[in-house]
Structures are given as structure tokens and as C-alpha cells.
N, C-alpha and C positions, 0 to 999 in steps of 0.2 A: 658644479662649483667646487674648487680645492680651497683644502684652509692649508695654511701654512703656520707657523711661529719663530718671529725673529725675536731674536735675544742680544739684547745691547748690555756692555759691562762699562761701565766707567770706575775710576779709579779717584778715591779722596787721600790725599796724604793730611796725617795729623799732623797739625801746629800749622796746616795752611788752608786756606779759602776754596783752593780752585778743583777744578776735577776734566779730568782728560777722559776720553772715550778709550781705549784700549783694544776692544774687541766688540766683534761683532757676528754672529751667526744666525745660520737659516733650520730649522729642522723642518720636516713633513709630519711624524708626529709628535702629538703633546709625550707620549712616556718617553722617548729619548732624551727632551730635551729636558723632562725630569730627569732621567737617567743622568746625564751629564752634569745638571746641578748638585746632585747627590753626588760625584764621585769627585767632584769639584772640592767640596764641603761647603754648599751655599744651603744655606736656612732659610726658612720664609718669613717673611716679612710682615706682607699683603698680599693682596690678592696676587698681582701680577709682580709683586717684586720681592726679590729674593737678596742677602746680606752676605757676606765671606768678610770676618773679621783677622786681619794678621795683626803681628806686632808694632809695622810702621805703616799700613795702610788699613783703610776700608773699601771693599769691590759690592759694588749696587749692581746688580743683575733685573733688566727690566726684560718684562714679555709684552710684544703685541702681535696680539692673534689679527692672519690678513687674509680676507677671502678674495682670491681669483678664479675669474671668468674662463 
């Protein structure tokens, strides 16, 4: 059995309601796709989700760990 972890980013702009999916990736391991939130500058949050605050937006970084057959 292989785990895998995708990482979904959506995007909130201030002063509005809605949120767009923006990105989407796959890693094989967990430290990359830490790696990549660290060099990103995403903070954690919770458990599986991670925060990137700019000036005019907020980027929500979620993980879900998938195990294949």
C-alpha cells in the first residue's frame, strides 16, 4: 500500500465572501510537501491545514493523506 499527499490551496480575497481553488498538488512524501509549505511561508494552522497571509489575500493550504492499492 502507498500513501501519498495532496495539497489543495484556495484563495480568499479580503472584503469578499468567495474562494477559488488556485492549486493543486501531489507529493509522495510527507517532508517535501512540508518542505514546500516552509519555503512557500505557510504556517499551520491545524492539523492538516496550513495559512499564507499577504496584503490583499489569504491562501488556506489543506492536506489529505490517500492510501493506494
Amino acid at each position: 500500500m502507498t500513501k501519498i499527499y495532496r495539497l489543495s490551496i484556495t484563495k480568499e480575497t479580503d472584503g469578499q465572501e468567495y474562494e477559488q481553488q488556485i492549486k493543486e498538488k501531489v507529493f509522495k512524501r510527507k517532508a517535501k510537501l512540508k518542505e514546500y509549505l516552509n519555503k512557500e511561508g505557510y504556517f499551520k494552522e491545524s492539523k492538516n491545514q496550513y495559512m499564507k497571509i499577504t496584503e490583499a489575500s489569504i491562501y488556506i493550504a489543506e492536506i489529505h493523506k490517500m492510501k493506494i492499492k
